[in-house]
MIMILUM-163427 format. One line per field, with one value per atom (N, C-alpha, C): residue in three letters; atom name; x, y, z; chain. Coordinates in nm, 4 decimals, decimal comma. Atoms other than C-alpha are relative to their C-alpha. Layout:
N
residu	[ALA / ...]
atome	[CA / ...]
xx	[X / ...]
yy	[Y / ...]
zz	[Z / ...]
chaine	[A / ...]
! end
This chain:
78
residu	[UNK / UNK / UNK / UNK / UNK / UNK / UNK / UNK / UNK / UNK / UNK / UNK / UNK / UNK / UNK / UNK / UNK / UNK / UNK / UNK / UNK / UNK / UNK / UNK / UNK / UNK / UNK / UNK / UNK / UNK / UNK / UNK / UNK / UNK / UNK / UNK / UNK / UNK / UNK / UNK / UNK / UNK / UNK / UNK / UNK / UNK / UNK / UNK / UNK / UNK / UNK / UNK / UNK / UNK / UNK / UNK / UNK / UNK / UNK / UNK / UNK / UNK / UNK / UNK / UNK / UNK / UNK / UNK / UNK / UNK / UNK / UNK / UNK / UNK / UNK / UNK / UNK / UNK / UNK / UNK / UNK / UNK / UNK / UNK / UNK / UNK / UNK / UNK / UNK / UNK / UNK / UNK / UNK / UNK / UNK / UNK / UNK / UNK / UNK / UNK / UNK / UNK / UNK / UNK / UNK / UNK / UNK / UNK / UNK / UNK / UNK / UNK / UNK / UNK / UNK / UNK / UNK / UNK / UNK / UNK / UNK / UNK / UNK / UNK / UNK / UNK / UNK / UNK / UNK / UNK / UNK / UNK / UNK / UNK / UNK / UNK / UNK / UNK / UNK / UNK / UNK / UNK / UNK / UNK / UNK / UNK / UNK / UNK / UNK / UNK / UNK / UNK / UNK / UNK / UNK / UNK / UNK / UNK / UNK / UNK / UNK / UNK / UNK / UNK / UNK / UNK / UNK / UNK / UNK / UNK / UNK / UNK / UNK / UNK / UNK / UNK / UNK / UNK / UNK / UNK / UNK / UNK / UNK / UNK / UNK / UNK / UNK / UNK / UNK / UNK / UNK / UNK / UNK / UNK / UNK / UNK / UNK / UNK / UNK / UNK / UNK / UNK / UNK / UNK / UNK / UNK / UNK / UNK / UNK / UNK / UNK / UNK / UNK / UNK / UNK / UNK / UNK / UNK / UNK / UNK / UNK / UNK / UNK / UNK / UNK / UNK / UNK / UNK / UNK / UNK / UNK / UNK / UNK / UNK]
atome	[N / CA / C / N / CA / C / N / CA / C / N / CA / C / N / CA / C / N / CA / C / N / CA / C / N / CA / C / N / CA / C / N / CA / C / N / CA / C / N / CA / C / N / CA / C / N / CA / C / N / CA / C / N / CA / C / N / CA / C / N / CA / C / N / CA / C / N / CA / C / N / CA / C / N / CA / C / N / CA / C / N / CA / C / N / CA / C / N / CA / C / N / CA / C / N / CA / C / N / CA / C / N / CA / C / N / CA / C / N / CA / C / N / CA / C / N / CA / C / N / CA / C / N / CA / C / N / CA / C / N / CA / C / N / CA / C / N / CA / C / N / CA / C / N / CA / C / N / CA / C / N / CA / C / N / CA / C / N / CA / C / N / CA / C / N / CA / C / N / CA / C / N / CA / C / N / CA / C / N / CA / C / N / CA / C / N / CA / C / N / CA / C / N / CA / C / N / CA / C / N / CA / C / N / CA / C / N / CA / C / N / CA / C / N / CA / C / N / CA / C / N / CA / C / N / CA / C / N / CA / C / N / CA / C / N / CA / C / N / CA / C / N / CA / C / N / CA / C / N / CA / C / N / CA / C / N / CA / C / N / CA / C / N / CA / C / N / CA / C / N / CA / C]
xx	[0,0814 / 0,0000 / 0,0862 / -0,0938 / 0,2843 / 0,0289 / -0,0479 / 0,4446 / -0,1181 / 0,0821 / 0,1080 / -0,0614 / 0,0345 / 0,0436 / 0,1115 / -0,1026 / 0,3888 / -0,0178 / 0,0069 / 0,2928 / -0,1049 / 0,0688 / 0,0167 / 0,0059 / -0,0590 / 0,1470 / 0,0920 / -0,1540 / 0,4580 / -0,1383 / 0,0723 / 0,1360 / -0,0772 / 0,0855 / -0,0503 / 0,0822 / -0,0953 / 0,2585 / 0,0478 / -0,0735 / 0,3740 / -0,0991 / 0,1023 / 0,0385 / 0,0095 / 0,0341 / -0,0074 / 0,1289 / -0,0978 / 0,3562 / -0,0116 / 0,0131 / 0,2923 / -0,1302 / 0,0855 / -0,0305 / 0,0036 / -0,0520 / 0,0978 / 0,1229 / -0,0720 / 0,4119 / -0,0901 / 0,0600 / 0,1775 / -0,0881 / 0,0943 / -0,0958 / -0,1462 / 0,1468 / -0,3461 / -0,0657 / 0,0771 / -0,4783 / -0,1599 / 0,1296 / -0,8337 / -0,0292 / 0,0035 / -0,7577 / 0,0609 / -0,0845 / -0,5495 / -0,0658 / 0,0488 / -0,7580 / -0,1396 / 0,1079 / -1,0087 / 0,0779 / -0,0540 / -0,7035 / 0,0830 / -0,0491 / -0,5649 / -0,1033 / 0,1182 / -0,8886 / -0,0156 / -0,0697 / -0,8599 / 0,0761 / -0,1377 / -0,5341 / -0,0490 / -0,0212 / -0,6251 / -0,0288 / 0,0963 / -0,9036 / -0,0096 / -0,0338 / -0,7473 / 0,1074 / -0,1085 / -0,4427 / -0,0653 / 0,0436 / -0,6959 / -0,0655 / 0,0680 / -0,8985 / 0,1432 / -0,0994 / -0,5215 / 0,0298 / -0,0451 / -0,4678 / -0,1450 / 0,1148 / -0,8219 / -0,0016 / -0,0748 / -0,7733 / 0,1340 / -0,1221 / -0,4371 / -0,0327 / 0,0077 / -0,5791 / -0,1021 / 0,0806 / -0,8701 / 0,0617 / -0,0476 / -0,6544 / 0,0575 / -0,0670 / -0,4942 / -0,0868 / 0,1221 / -0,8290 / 0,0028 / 0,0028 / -0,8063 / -0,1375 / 0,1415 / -1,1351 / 0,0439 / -0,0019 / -0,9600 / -0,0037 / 0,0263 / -1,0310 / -0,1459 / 0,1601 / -1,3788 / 0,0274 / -0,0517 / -1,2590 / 0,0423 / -0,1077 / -1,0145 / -0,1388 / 0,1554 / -1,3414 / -0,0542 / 0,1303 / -1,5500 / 0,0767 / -0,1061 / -1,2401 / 0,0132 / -0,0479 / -1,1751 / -0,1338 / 0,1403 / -1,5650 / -0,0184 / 0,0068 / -1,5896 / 0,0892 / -0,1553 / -1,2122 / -0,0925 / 0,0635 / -1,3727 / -0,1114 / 0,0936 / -1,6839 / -0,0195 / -0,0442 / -1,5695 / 0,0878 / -0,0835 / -1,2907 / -0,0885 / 0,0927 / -1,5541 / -0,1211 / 0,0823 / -1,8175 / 0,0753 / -0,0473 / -1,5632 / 0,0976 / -0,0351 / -1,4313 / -0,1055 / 0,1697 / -1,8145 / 0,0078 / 0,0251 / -1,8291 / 0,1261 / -0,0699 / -1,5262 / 0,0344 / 0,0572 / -1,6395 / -0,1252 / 0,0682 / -1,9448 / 0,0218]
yy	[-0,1194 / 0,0000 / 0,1265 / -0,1340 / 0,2548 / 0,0225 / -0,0448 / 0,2012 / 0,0741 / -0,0733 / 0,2775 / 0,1092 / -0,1333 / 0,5519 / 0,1286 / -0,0634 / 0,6895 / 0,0070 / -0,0175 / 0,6313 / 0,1285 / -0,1181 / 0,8235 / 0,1432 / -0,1335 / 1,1157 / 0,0692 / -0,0275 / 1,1472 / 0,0101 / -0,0169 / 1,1474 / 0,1013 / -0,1021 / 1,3793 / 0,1495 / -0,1143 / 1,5963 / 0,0932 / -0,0183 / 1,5566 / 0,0441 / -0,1037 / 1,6554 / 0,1364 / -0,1114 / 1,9293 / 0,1018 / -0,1077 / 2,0773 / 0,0339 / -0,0115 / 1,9805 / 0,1191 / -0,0927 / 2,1602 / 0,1281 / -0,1544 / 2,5159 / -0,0048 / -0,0471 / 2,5095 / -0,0251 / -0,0123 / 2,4365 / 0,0713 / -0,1149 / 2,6433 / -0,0763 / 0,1275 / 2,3173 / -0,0268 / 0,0884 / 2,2952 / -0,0618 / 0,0559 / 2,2259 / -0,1158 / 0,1986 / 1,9229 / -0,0920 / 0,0608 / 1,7967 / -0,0293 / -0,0107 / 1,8544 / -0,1214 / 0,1852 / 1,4647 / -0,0097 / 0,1359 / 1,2813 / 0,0714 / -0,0343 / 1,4761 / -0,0158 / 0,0431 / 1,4504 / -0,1364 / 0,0987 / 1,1194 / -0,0378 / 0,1010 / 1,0386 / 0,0465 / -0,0270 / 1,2395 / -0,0615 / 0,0947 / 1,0216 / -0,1352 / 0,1403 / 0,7010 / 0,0414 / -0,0062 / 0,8395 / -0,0123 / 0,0559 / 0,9089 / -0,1044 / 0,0685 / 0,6263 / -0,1475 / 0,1166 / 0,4264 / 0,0032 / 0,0047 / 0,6154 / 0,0267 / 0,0517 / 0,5423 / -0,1164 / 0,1458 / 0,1788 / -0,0355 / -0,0221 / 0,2583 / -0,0047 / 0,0059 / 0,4070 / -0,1021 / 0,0787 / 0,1842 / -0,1321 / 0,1096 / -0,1119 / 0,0452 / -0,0127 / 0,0876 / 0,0135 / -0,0537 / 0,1528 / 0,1387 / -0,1372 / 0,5149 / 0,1155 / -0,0302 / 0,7434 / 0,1137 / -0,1483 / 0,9905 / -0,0860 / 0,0695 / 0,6977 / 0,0165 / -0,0478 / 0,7767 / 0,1715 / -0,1385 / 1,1589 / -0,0518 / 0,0578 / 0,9852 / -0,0232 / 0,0684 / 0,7942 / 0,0925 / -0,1119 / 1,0823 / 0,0868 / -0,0330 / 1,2726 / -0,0665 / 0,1010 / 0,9932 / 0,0114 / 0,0231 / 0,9810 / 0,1178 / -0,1407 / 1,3777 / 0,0385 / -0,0263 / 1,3792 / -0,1045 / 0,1109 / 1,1043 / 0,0532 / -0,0058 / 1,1848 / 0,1694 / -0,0727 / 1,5319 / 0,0386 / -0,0001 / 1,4196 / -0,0757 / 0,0927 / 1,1885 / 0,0919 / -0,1390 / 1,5468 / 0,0484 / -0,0693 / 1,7441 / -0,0616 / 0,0546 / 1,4674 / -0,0060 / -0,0212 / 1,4227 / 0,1654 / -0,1536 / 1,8125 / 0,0445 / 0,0151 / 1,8272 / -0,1085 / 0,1019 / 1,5610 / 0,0954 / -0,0871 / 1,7947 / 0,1273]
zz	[0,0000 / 0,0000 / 0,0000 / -0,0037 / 0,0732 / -0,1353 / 0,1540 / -0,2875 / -0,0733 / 0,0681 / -0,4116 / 0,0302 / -0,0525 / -0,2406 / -0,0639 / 0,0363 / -0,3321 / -0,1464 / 0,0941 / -0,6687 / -0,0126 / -0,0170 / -0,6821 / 0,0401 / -0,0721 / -0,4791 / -0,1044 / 0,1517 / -0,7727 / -0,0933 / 0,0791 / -1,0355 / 0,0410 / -0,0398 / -0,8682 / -0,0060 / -0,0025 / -0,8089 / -0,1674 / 0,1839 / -1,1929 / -0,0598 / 0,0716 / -1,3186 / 0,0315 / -0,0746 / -1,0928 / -0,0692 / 0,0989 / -1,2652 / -0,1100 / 0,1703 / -1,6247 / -0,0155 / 0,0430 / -1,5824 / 0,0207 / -0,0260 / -1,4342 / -0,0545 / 0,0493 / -1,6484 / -0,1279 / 0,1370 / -1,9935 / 0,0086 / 0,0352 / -1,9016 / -0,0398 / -0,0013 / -1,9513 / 0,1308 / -0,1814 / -1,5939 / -0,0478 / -0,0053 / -1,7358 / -0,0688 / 0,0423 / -1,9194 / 0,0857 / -0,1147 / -1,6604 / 0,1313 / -0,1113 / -1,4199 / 0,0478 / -0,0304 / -1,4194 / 0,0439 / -0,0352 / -1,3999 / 0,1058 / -0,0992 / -1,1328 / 0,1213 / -0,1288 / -0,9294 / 0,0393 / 0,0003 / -1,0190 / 0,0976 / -0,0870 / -0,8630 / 0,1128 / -0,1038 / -0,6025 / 0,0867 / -0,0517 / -0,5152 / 0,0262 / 0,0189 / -0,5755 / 0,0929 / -0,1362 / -0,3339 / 0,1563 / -0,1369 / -0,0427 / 0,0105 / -0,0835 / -0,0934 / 0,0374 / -0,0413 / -0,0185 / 0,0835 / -0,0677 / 0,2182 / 0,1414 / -0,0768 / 0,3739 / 0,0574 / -0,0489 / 0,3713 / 0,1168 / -0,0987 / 0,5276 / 0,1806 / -0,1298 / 0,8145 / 0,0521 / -0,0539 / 0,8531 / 0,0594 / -0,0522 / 0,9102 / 0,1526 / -0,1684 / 1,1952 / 0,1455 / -0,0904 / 1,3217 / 0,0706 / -0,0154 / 1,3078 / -0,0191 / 0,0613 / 1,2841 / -0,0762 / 0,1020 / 1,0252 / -0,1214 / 0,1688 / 0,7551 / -0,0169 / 0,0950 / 0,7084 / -0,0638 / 0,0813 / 0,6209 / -0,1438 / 0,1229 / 0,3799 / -0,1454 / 0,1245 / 0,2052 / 0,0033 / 0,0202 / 0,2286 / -0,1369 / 0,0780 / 0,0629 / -0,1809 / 0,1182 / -0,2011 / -0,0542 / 0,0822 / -0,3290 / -0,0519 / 0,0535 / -0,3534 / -0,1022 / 0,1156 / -0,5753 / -0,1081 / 0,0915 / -0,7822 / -0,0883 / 0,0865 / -0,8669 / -0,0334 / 0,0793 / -0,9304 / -0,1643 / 0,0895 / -1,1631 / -0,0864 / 0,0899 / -1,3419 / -0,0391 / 0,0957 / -1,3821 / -0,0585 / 0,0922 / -1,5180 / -0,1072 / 0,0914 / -1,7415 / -0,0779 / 0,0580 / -1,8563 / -0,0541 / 0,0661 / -1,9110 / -0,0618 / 0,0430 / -2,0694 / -0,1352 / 0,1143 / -2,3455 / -0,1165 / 0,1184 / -2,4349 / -0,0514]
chaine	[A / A / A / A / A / A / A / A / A / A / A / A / A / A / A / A / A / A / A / A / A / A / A / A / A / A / A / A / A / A / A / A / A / A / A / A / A / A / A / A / A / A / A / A / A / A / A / A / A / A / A / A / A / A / A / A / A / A / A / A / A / A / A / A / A / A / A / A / A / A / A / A / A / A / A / A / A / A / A / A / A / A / A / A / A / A / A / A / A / A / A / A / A / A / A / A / A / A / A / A / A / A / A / A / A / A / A / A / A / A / A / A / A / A / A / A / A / A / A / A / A / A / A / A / A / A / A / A / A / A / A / A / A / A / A / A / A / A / A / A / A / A / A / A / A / A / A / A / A / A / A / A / A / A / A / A / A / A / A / A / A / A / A / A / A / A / A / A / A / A / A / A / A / A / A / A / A / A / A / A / A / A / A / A / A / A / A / A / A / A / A / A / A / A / A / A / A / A / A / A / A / A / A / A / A / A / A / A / A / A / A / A / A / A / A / A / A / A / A / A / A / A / A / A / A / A / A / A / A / A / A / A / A / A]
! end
């Protein structure tokens, strides 16, 4: 779970540059919600195993990045 978290974090980071040095933030900007959302919900799981109560934030977190990055990929199509 760490590696993939670390992955994600480096994709999230690397978008987040490519898109303020090109000047594309609004195409960039699903698959960055995306990752974002796929980072907390790893690092939801994470804490849930530790039995922590800041992993329901995490999931709450991870569903709102998601199904944001999945409207403005949709509106970004029409």
């Amino acid at each position: 779970m760490k590696i993939i978290r670390i992955i994600l974090a480096t994709i999230v980071v690397s978008l987040s540059i490519y898109g303020l040095i090109t000047g594309t933030a609004e195409i960039i900007l699903p698959y960055l919600m995306l990752s974002m959302g796929g980072m907390f919900l790893v690092m939801g799981v994470t804490e849930f195993q530790k039995r922590k109560p800041v992993a329901f934030t995490s999931f709450l977190v991870a569903g709102f990045s998601i199904f944001v990055g999945i409207s403005t990929f949709l509106s970004n199509l029409a």
